[in-house]
C-alpha positions in Angstrom: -28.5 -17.4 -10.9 -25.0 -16.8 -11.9 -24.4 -13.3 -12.8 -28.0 -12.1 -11.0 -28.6 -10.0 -8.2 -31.6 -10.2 -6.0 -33.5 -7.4 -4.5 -34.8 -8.5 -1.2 -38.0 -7.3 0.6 -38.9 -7.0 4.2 -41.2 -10.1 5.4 -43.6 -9.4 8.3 -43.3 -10.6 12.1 -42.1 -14.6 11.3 -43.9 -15.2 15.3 -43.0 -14.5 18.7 -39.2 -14.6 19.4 -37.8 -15.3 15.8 -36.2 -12.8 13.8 -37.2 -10.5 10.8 -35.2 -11.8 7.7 -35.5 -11.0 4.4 -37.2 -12.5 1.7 -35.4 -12.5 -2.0 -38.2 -12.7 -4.4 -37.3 -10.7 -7.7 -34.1 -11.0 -10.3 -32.1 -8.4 -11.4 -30.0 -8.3 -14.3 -26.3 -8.1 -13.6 -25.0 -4.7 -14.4 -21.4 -3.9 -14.6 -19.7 -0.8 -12.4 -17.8 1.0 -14.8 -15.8 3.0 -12.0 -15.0 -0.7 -9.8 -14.4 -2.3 -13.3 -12.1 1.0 -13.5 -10.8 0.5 -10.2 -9.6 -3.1 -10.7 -7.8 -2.1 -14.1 -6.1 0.7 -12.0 -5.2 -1.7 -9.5 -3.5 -4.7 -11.7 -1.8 -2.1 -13.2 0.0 -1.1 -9.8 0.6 -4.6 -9.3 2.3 -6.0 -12.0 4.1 -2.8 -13.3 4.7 -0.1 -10.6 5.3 -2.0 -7.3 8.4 -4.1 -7.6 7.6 -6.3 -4.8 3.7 -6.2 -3.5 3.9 -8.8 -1.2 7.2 -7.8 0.6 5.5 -6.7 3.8 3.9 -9.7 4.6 7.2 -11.8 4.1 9.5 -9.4 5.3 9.8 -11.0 9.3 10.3 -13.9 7.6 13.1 -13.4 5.2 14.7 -11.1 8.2 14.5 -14.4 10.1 15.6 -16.7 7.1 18.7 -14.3 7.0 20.1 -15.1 10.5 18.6 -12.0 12.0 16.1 -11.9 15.3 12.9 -10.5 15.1 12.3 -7.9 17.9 8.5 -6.5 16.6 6.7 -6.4 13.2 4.5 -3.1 13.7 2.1 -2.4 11.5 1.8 1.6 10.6 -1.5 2.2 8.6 -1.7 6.0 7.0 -6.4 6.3 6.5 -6.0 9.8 4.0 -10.0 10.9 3.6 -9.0 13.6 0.9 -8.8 13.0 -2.4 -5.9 15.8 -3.3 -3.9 15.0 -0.4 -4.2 11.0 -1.4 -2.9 12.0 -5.3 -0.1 13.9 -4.0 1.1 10.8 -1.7 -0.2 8.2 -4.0 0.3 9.7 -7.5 -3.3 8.4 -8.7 -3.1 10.9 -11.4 0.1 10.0 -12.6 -0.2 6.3 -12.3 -3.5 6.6 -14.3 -2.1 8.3 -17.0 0.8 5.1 -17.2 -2.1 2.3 -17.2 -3.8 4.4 -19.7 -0.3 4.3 -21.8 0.0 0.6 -20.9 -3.6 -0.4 -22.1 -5.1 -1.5 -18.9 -7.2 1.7 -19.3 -8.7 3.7 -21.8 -8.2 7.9 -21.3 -12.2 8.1 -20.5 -12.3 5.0 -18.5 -8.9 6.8 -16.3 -10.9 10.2 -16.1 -13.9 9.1 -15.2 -12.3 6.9 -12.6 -10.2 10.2 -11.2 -13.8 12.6 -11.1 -14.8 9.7 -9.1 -12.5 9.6 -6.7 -12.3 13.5 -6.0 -16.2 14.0 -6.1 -16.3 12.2 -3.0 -16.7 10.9 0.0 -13.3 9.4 -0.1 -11.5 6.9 1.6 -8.0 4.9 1.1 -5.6 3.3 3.4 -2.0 2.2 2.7 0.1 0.1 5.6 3.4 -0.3 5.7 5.1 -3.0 8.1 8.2 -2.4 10.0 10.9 -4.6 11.3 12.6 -4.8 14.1 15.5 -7.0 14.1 18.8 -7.4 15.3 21.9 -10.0 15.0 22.4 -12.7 17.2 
């Protein structure tokens, strides 16, 4: 089963008071997504060579409080951008695709294809950034 999908099919009324399910009764061959497969490659790339510290946020309350410092509030502040332009300008998708494609986690093809994906829509990306509040003493 490893690698297979299964397309699943409506059963009929299973009796009074139990639920409708669905019954998997035919393999499918795994098939790759070229633009997630694209997506992932895009995405190790912004990890190991573009964001200096990825994890930061999630550690940053504690290495305030590791430093002597109080911690007032951790507030979360999540930017949702639905456009793809808008999301290139802020997020440089263009530019940082042309560097994994210089850095071989892409190839040119793979990028563009990947970037006509993104602005052909519907779009959606989210980025959150955590701030600290913390004083001394």
């Amino acid at each position: 089963m490893a690698g297979q999908r299964l397309r699943g099919e409506r059963v009929g009324d299973l009796g009074q008071g139990a639920a409708r399910g669905v019954l998997f009764v035919q393999q499918l061959p795994h098939r790759v997504d070229p633009a997630a497969e694209s997506s992932r490659a895009y995405t190790r790339h912004v990890v190991e060579r573009i964001i200096r510290n990825g994890v930061i946020g999630r550690r940053l309350a504690r290495r305030a409080g590791e430093a002597g410092l109080t911690v007032r509030a951790v507030v979360p502040v999540t930017a949702v951008l639905r456009d793809a332009a808008e999301a290139d300008r802020i997020l440089g998708f263009q530019r940082n695709a042309e560097r994994a494609v210089e850095a071989g986690y892409l190839t040119a093809a793979a990028a563009q294809a990947w970037l006509d994906g993104l602005a052909e829509g519907p779009f959606l990306a989210s980025v959150t950034v955590y701030v600290v509040a913390a004083t001394r003493g």
